[in-house]
C-alpha positions as a Markdown table, in Angstrom:
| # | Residue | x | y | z |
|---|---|---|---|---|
| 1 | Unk | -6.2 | 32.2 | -31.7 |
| 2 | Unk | -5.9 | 28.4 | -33.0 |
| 3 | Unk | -2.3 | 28.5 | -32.0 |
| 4 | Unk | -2.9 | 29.8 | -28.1 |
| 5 | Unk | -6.0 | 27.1 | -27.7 |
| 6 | Unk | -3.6 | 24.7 | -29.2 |
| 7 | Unk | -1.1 | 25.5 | -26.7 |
| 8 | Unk | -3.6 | 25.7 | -23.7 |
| 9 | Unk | -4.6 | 22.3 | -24.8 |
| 10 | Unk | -1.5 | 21.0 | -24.7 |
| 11 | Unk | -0.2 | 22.3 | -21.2 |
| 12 | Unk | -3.6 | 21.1 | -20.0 |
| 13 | Unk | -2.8 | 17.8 | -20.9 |
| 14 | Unk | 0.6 | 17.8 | -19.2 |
| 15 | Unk | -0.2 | 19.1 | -16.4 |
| 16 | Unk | -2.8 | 16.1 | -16.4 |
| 17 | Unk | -0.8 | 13.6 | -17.3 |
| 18 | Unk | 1.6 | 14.9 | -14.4 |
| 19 | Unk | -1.2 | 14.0 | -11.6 |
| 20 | Unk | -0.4 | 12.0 | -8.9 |
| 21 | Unk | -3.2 | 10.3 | -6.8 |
| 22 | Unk | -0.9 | 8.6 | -4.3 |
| 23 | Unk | -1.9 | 8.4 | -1.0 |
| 24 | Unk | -5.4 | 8.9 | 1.5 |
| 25 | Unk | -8.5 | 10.1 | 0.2 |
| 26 | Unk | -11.0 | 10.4 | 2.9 |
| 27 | Unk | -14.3 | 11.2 | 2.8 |
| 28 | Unk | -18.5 | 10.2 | 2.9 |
| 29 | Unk | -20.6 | 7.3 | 1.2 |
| 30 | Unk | -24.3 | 8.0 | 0.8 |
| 31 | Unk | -26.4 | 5.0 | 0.0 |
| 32 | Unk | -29.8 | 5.0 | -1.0 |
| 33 | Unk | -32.9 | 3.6 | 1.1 |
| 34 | Unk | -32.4 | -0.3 | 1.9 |
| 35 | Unk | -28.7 | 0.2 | 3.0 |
| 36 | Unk | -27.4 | -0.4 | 6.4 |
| 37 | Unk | -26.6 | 3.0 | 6.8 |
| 38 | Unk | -28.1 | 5.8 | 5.0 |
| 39 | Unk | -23.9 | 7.4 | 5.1 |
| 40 | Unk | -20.9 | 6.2 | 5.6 |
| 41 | Unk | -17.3 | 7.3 | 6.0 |
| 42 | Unk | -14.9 | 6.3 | 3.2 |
| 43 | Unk | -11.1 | 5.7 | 2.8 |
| 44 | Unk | -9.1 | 5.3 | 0.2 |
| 45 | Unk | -5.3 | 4.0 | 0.7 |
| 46 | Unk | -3.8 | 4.6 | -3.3 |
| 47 | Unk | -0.9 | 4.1 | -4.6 |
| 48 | Unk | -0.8 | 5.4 | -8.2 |
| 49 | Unk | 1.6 | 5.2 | -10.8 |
| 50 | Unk | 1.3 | 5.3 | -14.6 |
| 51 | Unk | -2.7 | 6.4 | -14.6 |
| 52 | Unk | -3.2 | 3.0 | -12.8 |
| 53 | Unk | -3.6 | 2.3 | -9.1 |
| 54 | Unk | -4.4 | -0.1 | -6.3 |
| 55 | Unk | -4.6 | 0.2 | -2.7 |
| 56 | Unk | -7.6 | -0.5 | 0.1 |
| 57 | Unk | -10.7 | 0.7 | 0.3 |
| 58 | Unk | -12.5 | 0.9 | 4.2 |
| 59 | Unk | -16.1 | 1.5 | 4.0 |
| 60 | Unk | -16.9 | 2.4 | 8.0 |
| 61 | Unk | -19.5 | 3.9 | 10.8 |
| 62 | Unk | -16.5 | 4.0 | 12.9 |
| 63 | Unk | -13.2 | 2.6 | 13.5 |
| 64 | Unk | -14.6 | -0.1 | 14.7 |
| 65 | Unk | -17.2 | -1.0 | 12.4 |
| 66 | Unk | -15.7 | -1.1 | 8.7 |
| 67 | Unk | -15.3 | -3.5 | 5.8 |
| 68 | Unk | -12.1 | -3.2 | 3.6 |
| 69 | Unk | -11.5 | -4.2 | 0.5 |
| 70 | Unk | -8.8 | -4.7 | -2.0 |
| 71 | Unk | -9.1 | -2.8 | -5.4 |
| 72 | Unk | -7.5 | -1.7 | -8.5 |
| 73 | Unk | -8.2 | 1.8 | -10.8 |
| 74 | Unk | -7.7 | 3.3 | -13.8 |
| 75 | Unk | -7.2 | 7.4 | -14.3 |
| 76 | Unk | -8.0 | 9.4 | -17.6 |
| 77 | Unk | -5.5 | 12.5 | -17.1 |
| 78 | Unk | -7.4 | 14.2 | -20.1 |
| 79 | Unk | -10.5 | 13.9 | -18.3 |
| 80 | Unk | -9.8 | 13.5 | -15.0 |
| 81 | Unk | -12.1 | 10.1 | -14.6 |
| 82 | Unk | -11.0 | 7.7 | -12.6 |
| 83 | Unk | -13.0 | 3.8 | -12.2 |
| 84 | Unk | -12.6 | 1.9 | -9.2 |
| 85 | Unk | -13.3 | -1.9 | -8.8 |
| 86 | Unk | -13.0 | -3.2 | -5.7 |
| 87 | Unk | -12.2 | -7.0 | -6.4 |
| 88 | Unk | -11.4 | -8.9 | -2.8 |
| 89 | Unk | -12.9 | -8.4 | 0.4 |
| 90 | Unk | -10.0 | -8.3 | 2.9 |
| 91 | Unk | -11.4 | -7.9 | 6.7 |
| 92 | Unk | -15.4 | -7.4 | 7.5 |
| 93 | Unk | -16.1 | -6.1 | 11.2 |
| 94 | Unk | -19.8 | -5.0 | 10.9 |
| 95 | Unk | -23.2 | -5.5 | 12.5 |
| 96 | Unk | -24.8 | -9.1 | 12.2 |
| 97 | Unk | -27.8 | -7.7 | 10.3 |
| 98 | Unk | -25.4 | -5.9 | 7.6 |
| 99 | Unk | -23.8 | -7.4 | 4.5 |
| 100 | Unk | -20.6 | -6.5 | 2.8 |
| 101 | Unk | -21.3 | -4.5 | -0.6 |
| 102 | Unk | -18.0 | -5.1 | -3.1 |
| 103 | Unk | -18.2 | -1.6 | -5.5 |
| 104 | Unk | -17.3 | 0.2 | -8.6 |
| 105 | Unk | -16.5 | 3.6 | -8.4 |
| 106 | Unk | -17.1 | 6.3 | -10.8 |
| 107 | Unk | -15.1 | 8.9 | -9.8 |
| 108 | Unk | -13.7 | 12.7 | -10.8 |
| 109 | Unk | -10.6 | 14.3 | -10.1 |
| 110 | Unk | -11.1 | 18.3 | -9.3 |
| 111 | Unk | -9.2 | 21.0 | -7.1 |
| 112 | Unk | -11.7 | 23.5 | -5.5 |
| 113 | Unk | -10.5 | 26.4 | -3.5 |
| 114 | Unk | -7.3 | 24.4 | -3.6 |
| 115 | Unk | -8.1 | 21.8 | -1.8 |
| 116 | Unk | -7.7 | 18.3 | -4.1 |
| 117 | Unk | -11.3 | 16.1 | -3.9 |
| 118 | Unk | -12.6 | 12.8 | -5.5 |
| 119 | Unk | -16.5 | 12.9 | -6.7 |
| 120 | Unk | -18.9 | 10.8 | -8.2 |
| 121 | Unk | -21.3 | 7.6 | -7.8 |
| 122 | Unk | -21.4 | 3.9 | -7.1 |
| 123 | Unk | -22.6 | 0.6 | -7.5 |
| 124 | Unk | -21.9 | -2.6 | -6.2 |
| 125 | Unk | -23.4 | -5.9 | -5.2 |
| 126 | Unk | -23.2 | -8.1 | -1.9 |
| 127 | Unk | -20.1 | -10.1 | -1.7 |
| 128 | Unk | -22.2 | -13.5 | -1.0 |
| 129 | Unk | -25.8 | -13.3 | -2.9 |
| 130 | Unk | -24.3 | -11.0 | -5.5 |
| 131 | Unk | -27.4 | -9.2 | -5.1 |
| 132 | Unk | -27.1 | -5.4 | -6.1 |
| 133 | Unk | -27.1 | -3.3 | -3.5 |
| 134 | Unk | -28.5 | 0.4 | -3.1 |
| 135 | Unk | -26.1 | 3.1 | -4.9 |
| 136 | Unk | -25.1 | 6.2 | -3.9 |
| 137 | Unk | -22.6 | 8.9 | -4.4 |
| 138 | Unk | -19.4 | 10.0 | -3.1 |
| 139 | Unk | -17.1 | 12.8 | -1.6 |
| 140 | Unk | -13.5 | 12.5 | -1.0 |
| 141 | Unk | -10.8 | 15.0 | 0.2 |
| 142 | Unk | -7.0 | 14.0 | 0.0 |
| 143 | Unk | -5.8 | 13.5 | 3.4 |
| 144 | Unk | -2.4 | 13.6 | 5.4 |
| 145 | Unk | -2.9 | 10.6 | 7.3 |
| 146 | Unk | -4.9 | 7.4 | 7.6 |
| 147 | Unk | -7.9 | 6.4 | 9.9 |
| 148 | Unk | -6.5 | 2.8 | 9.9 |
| 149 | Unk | -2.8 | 1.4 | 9.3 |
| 150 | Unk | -1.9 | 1.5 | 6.1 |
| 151 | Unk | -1.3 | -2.3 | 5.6 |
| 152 | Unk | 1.6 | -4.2 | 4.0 |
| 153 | Unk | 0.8 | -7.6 | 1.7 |
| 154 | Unk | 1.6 | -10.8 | 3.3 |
| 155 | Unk | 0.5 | -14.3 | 2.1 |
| 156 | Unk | -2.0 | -16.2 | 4.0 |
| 157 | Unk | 0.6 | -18.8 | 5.1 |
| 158 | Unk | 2.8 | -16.8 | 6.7 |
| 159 | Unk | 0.2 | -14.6 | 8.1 |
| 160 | Unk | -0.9 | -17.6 | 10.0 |
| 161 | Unk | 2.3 | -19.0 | 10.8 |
| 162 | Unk | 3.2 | -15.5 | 11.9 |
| 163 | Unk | 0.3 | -16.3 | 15.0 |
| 164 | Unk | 2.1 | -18.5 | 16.8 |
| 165 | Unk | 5.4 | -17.3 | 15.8 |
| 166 | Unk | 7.5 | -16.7 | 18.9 |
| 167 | Unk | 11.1 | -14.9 | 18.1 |
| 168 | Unk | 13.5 | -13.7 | 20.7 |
| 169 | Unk | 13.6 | -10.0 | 21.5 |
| 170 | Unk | 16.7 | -8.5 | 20.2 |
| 171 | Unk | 17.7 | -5.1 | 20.1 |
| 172 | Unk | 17.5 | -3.2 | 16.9 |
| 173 | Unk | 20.1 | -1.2 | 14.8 |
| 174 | Unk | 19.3 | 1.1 | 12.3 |
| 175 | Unk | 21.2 | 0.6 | 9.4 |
| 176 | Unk | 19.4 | 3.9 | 7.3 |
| 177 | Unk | 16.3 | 5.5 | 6.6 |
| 178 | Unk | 16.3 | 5.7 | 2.7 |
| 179 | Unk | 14.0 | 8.9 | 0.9 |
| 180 | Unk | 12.5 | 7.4 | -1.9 |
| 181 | Unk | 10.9 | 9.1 | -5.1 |
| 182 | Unk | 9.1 | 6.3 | -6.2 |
| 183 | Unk | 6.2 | 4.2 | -4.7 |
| 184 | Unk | 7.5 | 0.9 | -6.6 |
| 185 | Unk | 10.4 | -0.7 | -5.1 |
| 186 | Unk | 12.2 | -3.8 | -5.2 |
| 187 | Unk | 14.1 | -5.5 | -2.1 |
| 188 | Unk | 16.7 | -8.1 | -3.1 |
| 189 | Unk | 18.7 | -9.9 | -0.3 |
| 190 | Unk | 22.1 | -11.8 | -0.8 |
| 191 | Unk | 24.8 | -13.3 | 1.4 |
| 192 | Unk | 27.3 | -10.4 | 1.6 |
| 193 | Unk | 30.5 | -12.4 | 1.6 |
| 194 | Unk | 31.1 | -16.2 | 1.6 |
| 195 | Unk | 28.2 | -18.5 | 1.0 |
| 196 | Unk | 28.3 | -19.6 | 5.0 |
| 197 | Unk | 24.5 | -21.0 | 5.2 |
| 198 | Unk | 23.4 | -17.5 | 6.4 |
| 199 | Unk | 19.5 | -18.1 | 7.1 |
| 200 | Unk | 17.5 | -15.0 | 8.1 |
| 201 | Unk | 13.3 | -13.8 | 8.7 |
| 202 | Unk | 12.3 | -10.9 | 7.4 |
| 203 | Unk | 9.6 | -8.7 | 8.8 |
| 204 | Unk | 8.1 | -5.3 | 7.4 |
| 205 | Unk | 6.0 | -3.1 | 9.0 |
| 206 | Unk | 6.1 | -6.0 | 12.2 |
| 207 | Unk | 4.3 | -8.2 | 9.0 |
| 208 | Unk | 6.4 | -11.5 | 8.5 |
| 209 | Unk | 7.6 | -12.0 | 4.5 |
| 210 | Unk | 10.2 | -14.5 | 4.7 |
| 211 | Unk | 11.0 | -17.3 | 7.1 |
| 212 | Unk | 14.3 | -19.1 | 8.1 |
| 213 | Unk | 15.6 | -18.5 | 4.1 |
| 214 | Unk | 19.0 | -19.4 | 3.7 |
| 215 | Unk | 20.6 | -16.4 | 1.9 |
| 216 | Unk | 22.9 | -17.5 | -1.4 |
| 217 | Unk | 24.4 | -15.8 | -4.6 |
| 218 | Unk | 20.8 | -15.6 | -5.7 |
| 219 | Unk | 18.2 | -12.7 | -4.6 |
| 220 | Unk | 15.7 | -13.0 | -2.1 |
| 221 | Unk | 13.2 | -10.7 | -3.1 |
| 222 | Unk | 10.4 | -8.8 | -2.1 |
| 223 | Unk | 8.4 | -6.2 | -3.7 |
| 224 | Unk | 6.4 | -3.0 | -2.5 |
| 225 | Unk | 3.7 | -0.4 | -3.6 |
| 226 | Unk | 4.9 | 1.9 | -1.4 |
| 227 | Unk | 2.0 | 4.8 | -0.1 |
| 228 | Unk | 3.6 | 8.3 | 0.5 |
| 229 | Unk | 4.5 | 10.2 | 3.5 |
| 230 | Unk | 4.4 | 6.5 | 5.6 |
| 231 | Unk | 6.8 | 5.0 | 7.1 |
| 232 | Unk | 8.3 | 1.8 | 6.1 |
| 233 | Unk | 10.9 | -0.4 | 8.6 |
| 234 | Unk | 12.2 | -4.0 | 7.2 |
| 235 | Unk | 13.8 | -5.6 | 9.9 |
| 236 | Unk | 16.4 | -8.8 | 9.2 |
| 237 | Unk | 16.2 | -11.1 | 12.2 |
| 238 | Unk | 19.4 | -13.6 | 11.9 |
| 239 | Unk | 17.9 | -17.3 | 12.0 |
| 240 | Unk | 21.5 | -18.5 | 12.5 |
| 241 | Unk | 25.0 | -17.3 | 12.7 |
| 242 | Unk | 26.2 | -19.2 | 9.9 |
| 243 | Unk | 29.5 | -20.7 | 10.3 |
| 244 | Unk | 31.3 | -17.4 | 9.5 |
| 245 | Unk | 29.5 | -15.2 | 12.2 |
| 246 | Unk | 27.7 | -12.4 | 12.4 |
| 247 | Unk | 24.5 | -13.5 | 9.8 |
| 248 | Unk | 25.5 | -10.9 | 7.0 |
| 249 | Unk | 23.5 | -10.0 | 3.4 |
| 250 | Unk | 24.0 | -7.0 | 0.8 |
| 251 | Unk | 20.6 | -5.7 | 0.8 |
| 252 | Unk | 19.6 | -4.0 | -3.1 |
| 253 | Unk | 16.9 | -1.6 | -2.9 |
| 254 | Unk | 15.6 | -0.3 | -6.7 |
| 255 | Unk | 13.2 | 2.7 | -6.6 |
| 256 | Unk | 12.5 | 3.7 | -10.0 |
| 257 | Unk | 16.0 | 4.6 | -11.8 |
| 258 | Unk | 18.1 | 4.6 | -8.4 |
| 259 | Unk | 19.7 | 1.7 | -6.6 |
| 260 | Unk | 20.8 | 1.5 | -3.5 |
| 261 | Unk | 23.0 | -0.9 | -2.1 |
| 262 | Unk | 23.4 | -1.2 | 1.7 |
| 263 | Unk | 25.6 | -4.0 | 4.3 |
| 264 | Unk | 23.4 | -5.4 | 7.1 |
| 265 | Unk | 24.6 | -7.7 | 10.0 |
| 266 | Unk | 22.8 | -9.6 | 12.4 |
| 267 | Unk | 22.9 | -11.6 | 15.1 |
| 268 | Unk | 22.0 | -13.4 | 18.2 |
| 269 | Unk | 21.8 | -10.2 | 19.6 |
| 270 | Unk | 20.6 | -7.3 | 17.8 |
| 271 | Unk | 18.4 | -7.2 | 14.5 |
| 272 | Unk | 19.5 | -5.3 | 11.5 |
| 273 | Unk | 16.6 | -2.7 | 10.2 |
| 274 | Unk | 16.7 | -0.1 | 7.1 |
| 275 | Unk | 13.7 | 2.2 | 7.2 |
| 276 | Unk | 12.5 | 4.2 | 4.3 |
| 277 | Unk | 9.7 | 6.6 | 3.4 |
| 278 | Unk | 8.3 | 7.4 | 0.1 |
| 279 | Unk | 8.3 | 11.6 | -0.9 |
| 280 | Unk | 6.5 | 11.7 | -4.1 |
| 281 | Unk | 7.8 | 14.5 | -6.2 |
């Protein structure tokens, strides 16, 4: 009998260990009396690997009437715990007479009637007094898609510079669509051929990453959490021709353990784009 508990334990813990939390979770946010709403609806955007995660948070009424957050998590596989701590308020779009409330989650992982759900309670504070704020508790179902775009990491400088950007409209060629088995990946951009003072922008998901930087023997890189089931398109516009037209790079991509290496040209007609999507297993 020791033996067969002491195997039970042990596939229990694999199959644990073997969780993957990637992607929406999706659900309601009581709060008890003295909160702008007595419920609210709750998102979670995750991506999750190792038993650690980060992603978004959007705490809304309706689509219209949200904060989100930035936050990072941690996930016990042997007890199916997870903490949440939201540390950076991202975008705040709520009534005048309501205050943003940054939280810590205390969740639990669970499968009932097969469906996969998040449970547990909060606390939290408001983001400017740092005054606590009413807690409450919490119900989340995984999800296929998202309420709100699932949002790509740009600095602050070039998401202001990206405003009053104006690039000319080009047509677009796909280069390939990439399926990827990992959610961390690694872009690294190089001139392709001769070092011909190639200088490109790079967009993802229409967000703006790199401006006019002249490609070289050295990497140009960029990095991604990827969410799954989303689609992801990085487009190379060509700043310049260089003096050996078209604008050319090798373009890396490492996912986990595979690499892919692709060829893209641009130029003062057409944009080069490689989309890829992230299947987790």
């Amino acid at each position: 009998m020791r033996t067969i508990l002491f195997l039970v334990a042990i596939l229990t813990g694999s199959m644990g260990l073997a969780q993957d939390l990637s992607g929406i979770w999706r659900g309601t946010l009581t709060q008890e009396a003295g909160g702008c709403f007595p419920v609210y609806n709750l998102e979670f955007q995750v991506a999750f690997t190792n038993n650690s995660m980060e992603g978004r948070s959007f705490d809304f009424y309706d689509r219209n009437r949200f904060v989100k957050h930035h936050f990072n998590g941690r996930f016990n596989a042997q007890t199916g715990r997870l903490v949440i701590i939201e540390d950076r308020v991202m975008e705040v779009n709520i009534p005048v007479d309501c205050v943003p409330c940054t939280k810590t989650y205390d969740l639990v992982y669970s499968k009932q009637n097969g469906r996969e759900q998040l449970t547990g309670t909060w606390k939290g504070y408001e983001s400017e007094s740092h005054k606590a704020c009413p807690p409450g508790k919490i119900t989340l179902y995984r999800e296929a898609n998202s309420a709100f775009p699932v949002d790509i990491d740009q600095p602050e400088a070039l998401a202001k510079l990206q405003q009053n950007l104006k690039i000319e409209s080009r047509e677009k060629e796909v280069v390939t669509t990439i399926q990827l088995d990992t959610s961390n990946i690694r872009i690294d951009l190089y001139d392709n051929a001769e070092i011909d003072n190639d200088t490109v922008t790079i967009f993802l998901n229409n967000k703006l990453l790199l401006y006019k930087q002249r490609l070289t023997d050295k990497p140009l890189t960029l990095t991604l959490k990827a969410f799954p089931d989303m689609d992801y398109e990085l487009m190379m516009y060509a700043d310049n021709l260089g003096s050996i037209p078209p604008n050319t790079a090798l373009m890396v991509v490492t996912a986990g353990r595979r690499r892919h290496e692709l060829r893209l040209s641009a130029s003062d007609k057409k944009n080069a784009v490689v989309r890829f999507r992230y299947y987790p297993k």
